[in-house]
Backbone as JSON, one array per atom type, in Angstrom:
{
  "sequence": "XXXXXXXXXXXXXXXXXXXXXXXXXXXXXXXXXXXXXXXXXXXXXXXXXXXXXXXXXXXXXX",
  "N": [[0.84, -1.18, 0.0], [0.39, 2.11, -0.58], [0.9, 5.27, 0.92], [-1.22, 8.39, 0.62], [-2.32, 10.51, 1.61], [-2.82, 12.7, 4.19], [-5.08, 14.47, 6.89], [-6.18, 16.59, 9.02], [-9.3, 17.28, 11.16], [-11.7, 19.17, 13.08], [-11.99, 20.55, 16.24], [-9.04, 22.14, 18.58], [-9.52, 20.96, 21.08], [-10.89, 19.21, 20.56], [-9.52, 17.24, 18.01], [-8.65, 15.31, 15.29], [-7.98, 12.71, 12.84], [-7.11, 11.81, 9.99], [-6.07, 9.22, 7.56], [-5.38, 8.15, 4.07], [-4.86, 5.8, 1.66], [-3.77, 3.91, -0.92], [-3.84, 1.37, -3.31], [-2.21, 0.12, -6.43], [-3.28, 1.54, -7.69], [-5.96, 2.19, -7.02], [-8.6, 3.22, -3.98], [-7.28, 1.8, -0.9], [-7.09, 1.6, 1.75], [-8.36, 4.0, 4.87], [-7.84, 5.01, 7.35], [-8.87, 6.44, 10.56], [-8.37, 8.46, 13.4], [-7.96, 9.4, 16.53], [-6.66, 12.39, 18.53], [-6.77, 12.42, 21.22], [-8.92, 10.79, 23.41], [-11.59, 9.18, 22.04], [-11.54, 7.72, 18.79], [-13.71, 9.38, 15.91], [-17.31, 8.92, 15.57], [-18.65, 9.31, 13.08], [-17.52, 10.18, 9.78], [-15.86, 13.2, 8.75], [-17.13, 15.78, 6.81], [-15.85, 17.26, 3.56], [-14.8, 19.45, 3.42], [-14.36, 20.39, 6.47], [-12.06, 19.0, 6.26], [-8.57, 19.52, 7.18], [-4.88, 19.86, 5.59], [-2.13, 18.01, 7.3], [-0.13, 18.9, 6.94], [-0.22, 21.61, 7.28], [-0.88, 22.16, 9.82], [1.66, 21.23, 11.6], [4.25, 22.78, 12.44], [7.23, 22.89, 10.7], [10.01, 22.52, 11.8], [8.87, 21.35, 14.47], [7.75, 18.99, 14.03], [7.47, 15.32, 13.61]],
  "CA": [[0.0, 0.0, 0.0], [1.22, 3.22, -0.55], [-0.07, 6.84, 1.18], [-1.34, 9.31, -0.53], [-2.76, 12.1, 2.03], [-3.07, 12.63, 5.82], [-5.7, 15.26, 7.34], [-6.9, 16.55, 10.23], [-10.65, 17.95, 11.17], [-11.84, 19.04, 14.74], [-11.04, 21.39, 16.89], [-8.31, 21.6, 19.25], [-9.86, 19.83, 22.16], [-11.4, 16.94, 20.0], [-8.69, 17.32, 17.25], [-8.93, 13.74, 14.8], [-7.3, 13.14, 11.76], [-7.36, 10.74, 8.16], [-5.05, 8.96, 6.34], [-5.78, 7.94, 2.52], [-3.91, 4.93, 1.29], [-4.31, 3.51, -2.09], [-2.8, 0.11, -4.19], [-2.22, 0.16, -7.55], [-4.7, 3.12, -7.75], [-7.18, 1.64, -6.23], [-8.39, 3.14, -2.5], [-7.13, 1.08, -0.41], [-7.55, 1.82, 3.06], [-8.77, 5.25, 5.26], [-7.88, 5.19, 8.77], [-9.73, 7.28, 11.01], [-8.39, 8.29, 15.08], [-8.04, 10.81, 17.69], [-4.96, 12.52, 18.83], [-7.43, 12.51, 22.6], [-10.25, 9.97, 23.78], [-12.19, 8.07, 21.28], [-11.97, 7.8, 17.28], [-15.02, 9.72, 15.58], [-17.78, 7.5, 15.11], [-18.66, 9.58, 11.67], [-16.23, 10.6, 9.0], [-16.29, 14.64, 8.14], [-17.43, 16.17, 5.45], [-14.43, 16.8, 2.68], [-14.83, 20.58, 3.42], [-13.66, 20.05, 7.04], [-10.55, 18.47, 6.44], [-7.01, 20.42, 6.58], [-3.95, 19.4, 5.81], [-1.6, 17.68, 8.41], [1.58, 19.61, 6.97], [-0.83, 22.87, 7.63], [-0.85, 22.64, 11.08], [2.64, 21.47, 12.68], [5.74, 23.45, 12.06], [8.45, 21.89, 10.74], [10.69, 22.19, 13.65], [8.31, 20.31, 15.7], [7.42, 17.47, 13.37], [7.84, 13.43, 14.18]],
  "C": [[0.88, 1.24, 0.0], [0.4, 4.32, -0.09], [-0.14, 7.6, 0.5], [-1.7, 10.35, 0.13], [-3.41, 11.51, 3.57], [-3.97, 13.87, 6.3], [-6.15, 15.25, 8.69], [-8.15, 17.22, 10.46], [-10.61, 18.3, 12.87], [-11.15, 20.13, 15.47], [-10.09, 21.72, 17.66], [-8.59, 20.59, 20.11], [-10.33, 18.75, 21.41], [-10.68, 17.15, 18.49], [-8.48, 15.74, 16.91], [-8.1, 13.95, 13.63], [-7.77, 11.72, 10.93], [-5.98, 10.38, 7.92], [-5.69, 8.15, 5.57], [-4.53, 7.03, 2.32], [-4.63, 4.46, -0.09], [-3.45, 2.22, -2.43], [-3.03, 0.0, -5.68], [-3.69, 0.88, -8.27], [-5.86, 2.74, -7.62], [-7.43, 2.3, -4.6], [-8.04, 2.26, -1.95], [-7.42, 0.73, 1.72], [-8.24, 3.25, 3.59], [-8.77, 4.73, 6.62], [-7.78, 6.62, 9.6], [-9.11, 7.5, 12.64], [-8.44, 9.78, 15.25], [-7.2, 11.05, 18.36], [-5.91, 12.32, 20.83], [-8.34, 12.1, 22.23], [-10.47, 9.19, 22.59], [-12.27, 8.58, 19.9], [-13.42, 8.41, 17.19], [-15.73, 8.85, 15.14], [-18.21, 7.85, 13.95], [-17.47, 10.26, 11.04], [-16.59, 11.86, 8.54], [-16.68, 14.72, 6.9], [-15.97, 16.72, 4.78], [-14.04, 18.32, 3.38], [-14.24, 21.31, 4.95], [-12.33, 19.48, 7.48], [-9.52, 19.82, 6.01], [-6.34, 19.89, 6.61], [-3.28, 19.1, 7.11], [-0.53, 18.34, 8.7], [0.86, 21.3, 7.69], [-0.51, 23.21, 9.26], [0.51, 22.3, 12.29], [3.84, 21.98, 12.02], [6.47, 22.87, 11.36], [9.27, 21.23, 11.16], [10.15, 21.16, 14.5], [7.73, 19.43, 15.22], [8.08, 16.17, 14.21], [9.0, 13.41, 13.2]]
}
């Protein structure tokens, strides 16, 4: 599988995020959590999502 795009939705306190995986261009997966408490039990609307690079520095990346 290969990634193709990571997002996050939510606001700070319930702050969640996406990742998009695909295989031979096919979707392939979409995993769904929560940086705090419990995974969302629905998936946002598209218009909700921001990038993952958007919101941490560089400096303070993994």
């Amino acid at each position: 599988m290969n990634f193709l795009a990571e997002f996050l939705f939510g606001t700070h306190e319930d702050i969640s995020g996406t990742i998009v995986w695909e295989q031979s261009g096919v979707l392939a997966g979409l995993e769904v959590y929560a940086f705090a408490g419990d995974a969302p039990k629905t998936l946002p609307s598209p218009d909700a999502l921001r990038p993952f690079s958007d919101e941490i520095p560089v400096s303070q990346s993994w």
